[in-house]
C-alpha positions in Angstrom: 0.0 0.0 0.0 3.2 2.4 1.2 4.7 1.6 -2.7 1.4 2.3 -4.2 1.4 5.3 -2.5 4.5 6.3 -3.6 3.9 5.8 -7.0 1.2 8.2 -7.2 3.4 10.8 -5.6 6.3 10.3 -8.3 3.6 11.0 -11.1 2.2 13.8 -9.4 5.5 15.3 -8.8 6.5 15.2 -12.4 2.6 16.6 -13.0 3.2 19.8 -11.0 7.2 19.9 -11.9 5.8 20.4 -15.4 3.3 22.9 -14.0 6.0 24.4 -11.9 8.1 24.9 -15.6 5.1 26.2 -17.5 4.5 29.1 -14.8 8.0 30.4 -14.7 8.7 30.0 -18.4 5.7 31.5 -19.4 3.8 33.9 -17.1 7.5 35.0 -15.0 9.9 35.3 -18.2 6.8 38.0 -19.0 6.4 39.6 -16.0 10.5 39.9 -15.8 10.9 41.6 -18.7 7.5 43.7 -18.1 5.6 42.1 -21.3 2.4 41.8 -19.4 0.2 41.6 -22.3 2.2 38.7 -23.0 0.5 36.7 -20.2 -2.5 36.1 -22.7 -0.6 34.8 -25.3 -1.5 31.6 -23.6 -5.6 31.5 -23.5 -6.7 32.5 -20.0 -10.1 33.5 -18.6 -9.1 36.7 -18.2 -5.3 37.8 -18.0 -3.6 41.2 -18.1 -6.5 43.8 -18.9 -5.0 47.5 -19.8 -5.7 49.7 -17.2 -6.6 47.4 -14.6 -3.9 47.6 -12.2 -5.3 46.3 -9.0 -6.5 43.4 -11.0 -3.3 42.7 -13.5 -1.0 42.8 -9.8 -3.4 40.4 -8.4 -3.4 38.0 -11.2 0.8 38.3 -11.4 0.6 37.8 -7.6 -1.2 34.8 -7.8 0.5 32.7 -10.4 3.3 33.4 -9.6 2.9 32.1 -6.0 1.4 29.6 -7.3 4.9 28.1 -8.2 6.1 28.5 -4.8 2.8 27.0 -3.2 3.4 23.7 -5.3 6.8 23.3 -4.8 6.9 24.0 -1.4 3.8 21.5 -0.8 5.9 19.1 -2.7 9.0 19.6 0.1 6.6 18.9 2.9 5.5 15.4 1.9 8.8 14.2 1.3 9.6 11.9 4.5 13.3 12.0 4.5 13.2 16.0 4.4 11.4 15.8 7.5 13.4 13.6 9.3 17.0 14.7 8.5 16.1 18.8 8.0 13.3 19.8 10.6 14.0 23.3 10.5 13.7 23.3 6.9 10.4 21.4 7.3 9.1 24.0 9.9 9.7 27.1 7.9 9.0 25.7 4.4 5.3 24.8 6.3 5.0 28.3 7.6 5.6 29.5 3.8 3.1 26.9 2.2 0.8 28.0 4.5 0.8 31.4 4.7 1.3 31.5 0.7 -2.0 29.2 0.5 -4.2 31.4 2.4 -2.7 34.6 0.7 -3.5 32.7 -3.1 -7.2 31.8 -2.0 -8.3 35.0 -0.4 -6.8 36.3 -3.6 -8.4 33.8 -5.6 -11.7 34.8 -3.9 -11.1 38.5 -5.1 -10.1 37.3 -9.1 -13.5 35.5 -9.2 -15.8 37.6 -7.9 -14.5 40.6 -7.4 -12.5 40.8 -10.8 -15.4 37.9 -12.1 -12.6 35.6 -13.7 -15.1 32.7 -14.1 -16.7 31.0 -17.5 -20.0 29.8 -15.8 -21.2 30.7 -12.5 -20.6 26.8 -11.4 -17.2 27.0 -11.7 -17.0 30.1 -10.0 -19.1 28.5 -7.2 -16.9 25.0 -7.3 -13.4 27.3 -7.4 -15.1 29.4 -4.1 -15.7 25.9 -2.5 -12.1 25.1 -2.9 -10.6 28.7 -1.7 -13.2 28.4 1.6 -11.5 24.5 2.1 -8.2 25.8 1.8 -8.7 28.7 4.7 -10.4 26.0 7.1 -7.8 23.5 6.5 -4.9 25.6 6.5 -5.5 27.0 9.9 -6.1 23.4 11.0 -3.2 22.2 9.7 -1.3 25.4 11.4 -3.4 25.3 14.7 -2.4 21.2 15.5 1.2 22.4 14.4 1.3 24.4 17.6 -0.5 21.9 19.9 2.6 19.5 18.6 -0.4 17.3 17.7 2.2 15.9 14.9 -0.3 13.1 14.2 -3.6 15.0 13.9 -1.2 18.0 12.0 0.2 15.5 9.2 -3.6 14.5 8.6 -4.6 18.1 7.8 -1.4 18.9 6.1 -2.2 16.7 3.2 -5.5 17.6 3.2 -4.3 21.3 2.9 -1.4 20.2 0.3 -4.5 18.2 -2.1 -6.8 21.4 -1.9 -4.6 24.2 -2.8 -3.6 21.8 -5.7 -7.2 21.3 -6.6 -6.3 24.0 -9.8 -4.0 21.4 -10.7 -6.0 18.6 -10.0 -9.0 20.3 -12.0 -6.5 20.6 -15.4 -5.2 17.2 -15.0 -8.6 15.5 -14.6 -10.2 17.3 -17.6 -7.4 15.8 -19.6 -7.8 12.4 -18.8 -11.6 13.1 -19.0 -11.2 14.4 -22.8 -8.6 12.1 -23.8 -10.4 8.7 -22.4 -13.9 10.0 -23.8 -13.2 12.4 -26.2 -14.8 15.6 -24.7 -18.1 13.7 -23.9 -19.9 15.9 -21.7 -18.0 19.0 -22.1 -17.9 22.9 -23.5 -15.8 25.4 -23.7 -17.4 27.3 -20.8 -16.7 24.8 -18.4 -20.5 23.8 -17.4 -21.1 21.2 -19.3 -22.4 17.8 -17.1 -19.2 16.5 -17.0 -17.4 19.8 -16.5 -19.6 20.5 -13.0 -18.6 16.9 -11.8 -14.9 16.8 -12.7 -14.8 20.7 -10.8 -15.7 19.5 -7.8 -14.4 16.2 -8.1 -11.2 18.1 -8.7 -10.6 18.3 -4.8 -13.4 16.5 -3.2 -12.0 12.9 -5.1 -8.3 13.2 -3.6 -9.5 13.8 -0.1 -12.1 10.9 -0.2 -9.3 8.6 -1.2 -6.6 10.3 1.1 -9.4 9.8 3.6 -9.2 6.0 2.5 -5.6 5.5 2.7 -5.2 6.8 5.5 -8.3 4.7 7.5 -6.6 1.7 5.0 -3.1 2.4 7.3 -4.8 2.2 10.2 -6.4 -1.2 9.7 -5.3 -4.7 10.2 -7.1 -6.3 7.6 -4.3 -6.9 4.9 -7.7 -6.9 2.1 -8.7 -3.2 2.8 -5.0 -2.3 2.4 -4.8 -4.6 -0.8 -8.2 -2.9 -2.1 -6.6 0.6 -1.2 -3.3 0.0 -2.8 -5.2 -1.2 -6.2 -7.7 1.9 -6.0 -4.0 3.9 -5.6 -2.7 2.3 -8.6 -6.1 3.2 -10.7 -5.3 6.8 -9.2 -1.9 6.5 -10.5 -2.9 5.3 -13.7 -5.5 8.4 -14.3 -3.5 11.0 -12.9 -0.7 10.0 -15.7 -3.1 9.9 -17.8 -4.3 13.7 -17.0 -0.6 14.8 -16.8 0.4 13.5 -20.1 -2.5 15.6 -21.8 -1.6 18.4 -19.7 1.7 18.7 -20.8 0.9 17.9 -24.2 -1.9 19.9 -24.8 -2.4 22.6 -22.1 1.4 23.4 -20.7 3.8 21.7 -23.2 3.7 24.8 -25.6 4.5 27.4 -23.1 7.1 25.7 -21.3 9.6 26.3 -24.4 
């Protein structure tokens, strides 16, 4: 179940290493050499927008983070970072954290205050995700303090799979598309399958984190066989979703 486990981390970790690539190639080459109108050169909901400052430094905040959430989330769950560099595990926690509730309140203020949204059900299902994030962040932060290590490492990956529910979102559309061909979805992100596969996007990785980890608490080797084969079907779909991403959604931008 542990090796199953693993496996699904190595994938995602290439996943958001691409993603990782994409944002700095793309959105922070641009915003280095102040070519913000560049940022829509890849198709965006709604990008830099002449003469709306508050908005364009919101959006450039956000991405941008967005680089340092994921790869500091990525830091956190490694096991041997945490056992041989503790330090480095308590402040790089303090930085994912703090980052994460910084990018959803600001993620709150793109979508409705700056109404970045296709359909109002994915503004709705992205709002959902922000709120999660908030509550589990300062649960994750709050048993940190306690030195409830057990109850904290719980809400940590619960924090680290909803502040990548962005990621989550692109990666399951992929696989969605490339196993069924679109079926089920449009371009304004409400078709039946769209609504699903946006709340799906982070409430499916907690239900099976949720599983794993009740799997590792129980004796019975056949819930942990069933668990490792539903973490190899994981596996299978989230390479699935990454390969598209970076073929078809990241891949172009990441030159």
């Amino acid at each position: 179940m542990r090796r199953s486990g693993l496996i699904w981390f190595l994938v995602a970790a290439i996943g958001q290493g691409a993603f990782i690539w994409m944002i700095l190639a793309h959105f922070g080459r641009r915003t280095l050499v102040g070519d913000f109108a560049g940022w829509n050169d890849k198709p965006l909901i709604k990008g830099y927008v002449t003469g709306d400052d508050a908005g364009n430094l919101m959006f450039a905040v956000h991405v941008l983070l967005a680089a340092i959430v994921t790869l500091g989330g990525l830091m956190q769950l490694i096991p041997a970072l945490r056992r041989r560099a503790p330090g480095l595990h308590r402040w790089n926690g303090r930085v994912f954290l703090i980052t994460a509730i910084i990018m959803a309140l600001g993620g709150l203020w793109l979508t409705w205050g700056r109404e970045t949204y296709l359909s109002l059900i994915s503004a709705v299902a992205v709002s959902v995700d922000g709120v999660l994030i908030l509550v589990f962040a300062a649960l994750a932060w709050r048993t940190a303090v306690r030195r409830d290590f057990e109850a904290h490492r719980r809400w940590a990956m619960r924090t680290f799979l909803v502040v990548n529910g962005v990621w989550f979102l692109r990666v399951a559309l992929m696989a969605w598309a490339i196993a069924t061909g679109g079926l089920g979805m449009n371009q304004s992100l409400s078709g039946p399958a769209d609504v699903v596969l946006q709340f799906c996007a982070y409430l499916l990785p907690l239900a099976v984190l949720e599983a794993y980890l009740r799997a590792g608490r129980s004796g019975d080797p056949a819930v942990k066989r069933l668990t490792a084969a539903g973490m190899i079907l994981a596996t299978a779909v989230t390479a699935l979703g990454v390969f598209g991403a970076v073929a078809f959604m990241w891949g172009p931008y990441m030159i």
